[in-house]
N, C-alpha and C positions, 0 to 999 in steps of 0.2 A: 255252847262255845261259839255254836255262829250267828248267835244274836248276837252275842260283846263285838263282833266284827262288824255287823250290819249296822249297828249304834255308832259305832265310831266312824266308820263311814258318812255315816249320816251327820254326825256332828261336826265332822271336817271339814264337808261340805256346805254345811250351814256356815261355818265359822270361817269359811274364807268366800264363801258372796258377803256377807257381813263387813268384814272388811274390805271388799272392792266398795258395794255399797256405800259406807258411814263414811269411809278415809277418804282425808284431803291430800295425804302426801302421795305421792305417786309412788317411792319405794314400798310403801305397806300397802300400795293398792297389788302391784305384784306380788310381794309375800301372800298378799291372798289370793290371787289367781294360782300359786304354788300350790298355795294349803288345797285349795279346790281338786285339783289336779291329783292330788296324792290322796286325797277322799274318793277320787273317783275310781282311781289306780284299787284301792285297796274294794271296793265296793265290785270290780271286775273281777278281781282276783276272788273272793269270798264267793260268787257267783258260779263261778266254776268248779269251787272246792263237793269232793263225792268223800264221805267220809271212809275213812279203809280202803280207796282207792288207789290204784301202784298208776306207774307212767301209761303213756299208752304204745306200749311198743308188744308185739304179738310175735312169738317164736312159732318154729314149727309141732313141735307139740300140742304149744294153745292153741293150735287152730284145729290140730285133728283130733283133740278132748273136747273141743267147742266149750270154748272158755268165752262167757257172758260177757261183754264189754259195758256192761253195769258198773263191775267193779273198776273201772278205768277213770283216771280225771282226766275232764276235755283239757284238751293243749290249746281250742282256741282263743280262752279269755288269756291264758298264759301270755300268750303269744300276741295279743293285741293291749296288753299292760304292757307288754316292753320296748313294742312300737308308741305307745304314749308316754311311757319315761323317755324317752326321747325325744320323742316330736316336742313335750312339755318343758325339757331341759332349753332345746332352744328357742322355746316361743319365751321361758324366762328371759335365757341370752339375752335376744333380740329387744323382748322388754325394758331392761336395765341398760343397754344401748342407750335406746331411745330416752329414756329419764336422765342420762349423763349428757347427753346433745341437747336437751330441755334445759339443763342443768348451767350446760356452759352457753348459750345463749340467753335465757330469762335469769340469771343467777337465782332460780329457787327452784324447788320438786313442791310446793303447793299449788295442787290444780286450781285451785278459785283464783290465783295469782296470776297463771299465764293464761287463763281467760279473760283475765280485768286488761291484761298486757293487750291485747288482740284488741280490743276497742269493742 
């Protein structure tokens, strides 16, 4: 099961440097900076996953049975994938800003266009 995750991971993020890389349009360059972003998300997440693992929250019983914290999934990938959907949401935002201000100044989003424009 956590190979099919490790894989698609992998191929998310393959598939959106790919797209930064080959594309000339500056919308699809962002879609793949997205795509990358949600491969990586998902690659943190998978990372942290403990199979059979509950939250990590410790009552006073588990503590005086000494209950193994093996069986616990770390919170910290949890918890730094949703500090990157975030951060990732607006680094998109911000992105797509900038390609509409490209947009309305060069009237195109083909990069080879407003480098030929700049001299």
């Amino acid at each position: 099961m956590m190979t099919v995750n490790y894989l698609t991971a992998a191929v998310l993020i393959v598939l959106g440097l790919y797209c930064v890389i080959s594309q000339k349009h500056l919308i699809k360059i962002v879609l793949g900076l997205g795509i990358t972003d949600y491969g990586i998300n998902l690659l943190i997440v998978s990372i942290g996953f403990n199979l059979g693992g509950t939250a990590p929250i410790y009552t006073l019983s588990d503590l005086m049975n000494g209950v193994s914290p093996v069986y616990f999934v770390d919170p910290i990938p949890q918890a730094l994938t949703l500090t990157s959907i975030v951060i990732g949401a607006c680094v998109d935002a911000m992105a797509l800003a900038l390609v509409i201000m490209i947009h309305r100044k060069y009237k195109t989003v083909d990069a080879d266009e407003v480098r030929r424009l700049q001299g």
